[in-house]
C-alpha positions in Angstrom: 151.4 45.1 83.4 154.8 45.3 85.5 156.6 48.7 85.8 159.9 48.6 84.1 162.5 48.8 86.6 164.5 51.8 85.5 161.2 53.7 85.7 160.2 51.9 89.2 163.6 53.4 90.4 163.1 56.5 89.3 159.4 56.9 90.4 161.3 55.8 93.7 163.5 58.6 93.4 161.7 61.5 92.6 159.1 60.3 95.7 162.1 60.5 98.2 163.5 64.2 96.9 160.2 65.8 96.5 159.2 68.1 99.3 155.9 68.9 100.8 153.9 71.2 99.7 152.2 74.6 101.2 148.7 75.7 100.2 148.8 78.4 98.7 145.4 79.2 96.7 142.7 79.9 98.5 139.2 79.1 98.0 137.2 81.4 99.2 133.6 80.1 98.6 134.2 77.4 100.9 136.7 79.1 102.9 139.6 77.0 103.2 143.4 76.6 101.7 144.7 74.7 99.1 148.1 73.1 97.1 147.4 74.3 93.4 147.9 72.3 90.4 151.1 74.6 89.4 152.8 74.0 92.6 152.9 70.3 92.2 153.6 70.5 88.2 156.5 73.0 88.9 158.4 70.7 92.0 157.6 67.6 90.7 158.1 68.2 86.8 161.7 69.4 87.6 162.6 66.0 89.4 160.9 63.9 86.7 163.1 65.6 84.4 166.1 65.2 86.4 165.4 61.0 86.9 164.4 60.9 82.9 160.5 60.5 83.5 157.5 62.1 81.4 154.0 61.6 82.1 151.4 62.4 79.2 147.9 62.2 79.8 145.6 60.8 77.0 141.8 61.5 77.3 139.6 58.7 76.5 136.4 58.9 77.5 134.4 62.1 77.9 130.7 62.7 78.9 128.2 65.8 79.7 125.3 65.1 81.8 123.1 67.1 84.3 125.1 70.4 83.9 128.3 68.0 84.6 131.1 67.1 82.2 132.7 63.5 83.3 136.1 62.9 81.9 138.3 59.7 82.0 142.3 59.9 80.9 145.1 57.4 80.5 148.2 58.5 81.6 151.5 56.9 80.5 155.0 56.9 82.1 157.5 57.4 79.7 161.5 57.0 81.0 164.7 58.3 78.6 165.8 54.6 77.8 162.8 53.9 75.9 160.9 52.3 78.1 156.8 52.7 79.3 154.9 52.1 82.2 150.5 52.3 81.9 147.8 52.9 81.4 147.1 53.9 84.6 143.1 55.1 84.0 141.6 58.3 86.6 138.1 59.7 86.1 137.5 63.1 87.2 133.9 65.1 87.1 133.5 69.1 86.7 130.9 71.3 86.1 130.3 71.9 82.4 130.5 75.8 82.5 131.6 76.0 78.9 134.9 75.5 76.8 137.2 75.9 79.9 136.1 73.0 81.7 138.0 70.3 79.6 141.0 72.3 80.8 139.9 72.1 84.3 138.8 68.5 84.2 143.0 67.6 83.0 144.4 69.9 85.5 142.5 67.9 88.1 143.3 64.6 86.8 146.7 65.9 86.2 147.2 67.4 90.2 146.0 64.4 92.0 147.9 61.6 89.4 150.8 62.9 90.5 150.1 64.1 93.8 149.1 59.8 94.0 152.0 58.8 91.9 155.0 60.5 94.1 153.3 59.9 97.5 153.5 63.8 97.9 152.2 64.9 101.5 150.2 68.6 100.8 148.3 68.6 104.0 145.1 68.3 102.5 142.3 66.1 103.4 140.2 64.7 101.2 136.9 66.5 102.5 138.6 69.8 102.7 136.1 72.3 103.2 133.3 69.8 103.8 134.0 68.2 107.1 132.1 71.1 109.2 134.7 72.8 111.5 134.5 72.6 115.3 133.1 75.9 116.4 130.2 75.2 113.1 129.2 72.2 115.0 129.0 74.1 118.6 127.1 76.9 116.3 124.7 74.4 115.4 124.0 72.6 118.5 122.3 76.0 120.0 120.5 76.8 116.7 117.7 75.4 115.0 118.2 71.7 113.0 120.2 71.5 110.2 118.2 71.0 107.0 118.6 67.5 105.6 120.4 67.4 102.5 119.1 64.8 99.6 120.5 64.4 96.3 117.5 66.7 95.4 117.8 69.6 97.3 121.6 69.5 97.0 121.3 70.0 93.1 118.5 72.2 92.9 120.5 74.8 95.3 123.7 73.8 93.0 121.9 74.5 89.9 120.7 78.1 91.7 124.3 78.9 92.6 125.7 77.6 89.0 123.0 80.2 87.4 123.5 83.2 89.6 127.6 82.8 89.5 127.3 83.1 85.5 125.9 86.4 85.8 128.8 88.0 87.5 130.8 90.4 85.0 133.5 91.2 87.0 136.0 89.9 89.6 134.6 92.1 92.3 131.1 90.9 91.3 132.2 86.9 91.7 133.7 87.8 95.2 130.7 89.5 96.1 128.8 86.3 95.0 131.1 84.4 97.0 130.8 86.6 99.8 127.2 86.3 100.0 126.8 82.5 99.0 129.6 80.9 101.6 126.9 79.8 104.4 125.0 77.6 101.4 128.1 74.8 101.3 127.3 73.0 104.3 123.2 72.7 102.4 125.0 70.9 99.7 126.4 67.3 99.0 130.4 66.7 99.0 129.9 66.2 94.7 128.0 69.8 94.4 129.9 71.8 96.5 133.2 71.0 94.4 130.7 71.9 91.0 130.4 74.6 92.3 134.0 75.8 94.1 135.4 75.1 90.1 133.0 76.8 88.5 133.7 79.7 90.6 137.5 79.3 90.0 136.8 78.9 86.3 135.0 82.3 86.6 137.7 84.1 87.8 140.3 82.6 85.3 137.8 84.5 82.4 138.7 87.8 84.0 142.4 87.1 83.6 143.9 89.1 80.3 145.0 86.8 77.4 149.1 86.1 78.1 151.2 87.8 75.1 152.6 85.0 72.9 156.7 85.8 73.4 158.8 87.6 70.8 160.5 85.4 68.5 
């Protein structure tokens, strides 16, 4: 399907105003930075609205399977003269911690569709807080060889983490998980170590009190 010109220009447009972004969350079971989903929402959804664009994601396909929930959406670009530009189909996979994880799951597909879409630099690579970091590798060339990691032994240790993480009560509880579980990333699989990273994110969203619906 071709993309309607008025909304190819404006897709150019908002691509050539919209700035880089900083990290700014940070996650700390894997220990590393990144751009959240609110920052790109908030500085791209502005210029979409100022060139006439809306993006609505549809979900179409949704699956739970080995303690992991596998979503696929459509999204659709939508310009003010009318016209529309899709579907344009992403697939995203979370861990299926409960109710919140279809949230999570959209946020995801939401943050990287447009992160894609607009060609917006963040600074973030792709295996962010899985490529081992320089002084890891010298760390591990005078200690004893690294465990090999299998499908298997990634999950099982997954599955361990996933368990123990649901029993924290508190905040300072799931930081003191964190705290305590940080070595185990680089004994898991690129897949499993994001399970888990959301899971732990999704965790501390819990703790947050309910916002107050506004005043009419």
């Amino acid at each position: 399907m071709k993309m309607p010109p008025e909304i190819a220009k404006a897709v150019v447009k908002v691509t050539l105003e919209v700035e880089g972004l900083v990290k700014d969350q940070d996650n700390n079971f894997a220990k590393y930075r990144f751009v959240s989903h609110d920052q790109i929402k908030m500085k791209a959804g502005k210029l979409m609205a100022k060139h006439g664009l809306i993006i609505v994601a549809n979900e179409v396909e949704s699956e739970v399977r080995d303690k992991s929930l596998a979503q696929s959406f459509d999204f659709w670009i939508y310009h003010e003269t009318g016209s529309e530009y899709g579907p344009i189909r992403r697939t995203v996979q979370v861990p299926a911690t409960g109710a919140q994880a279809y949230g999570t799951a959209c946020s995801y597909a939401q943050k990287y569709f447009l992160r894609d879409i607009f060609q917006i630099p963040t600074g973030e690579q792709e295996d962010e807080g899985v490529l081992p970091k320089q002084h890891d590798l010298a760390a591990k060339k005078s200690s004893a060889p690294t465990q090999l990691i299998t499908d298997a032994s990634s999950a099982k240790i997954r599955d361990d983490l996933l368990d123990t993480l649901m029993t924290c009560k508190t905040k300072e509880e799931a930081g003191s998980w964190a705290e305590k579980n940080s070595q185990k990333k680089q004994l898991m699989n690129k897949f499993d170590q994001q399970a888990v990273t959301d899971a732990y994110y999704d965790l501390l969203d819990s703790f947050l009190p309910p916002k107050k619906a506004k005043e009419a």
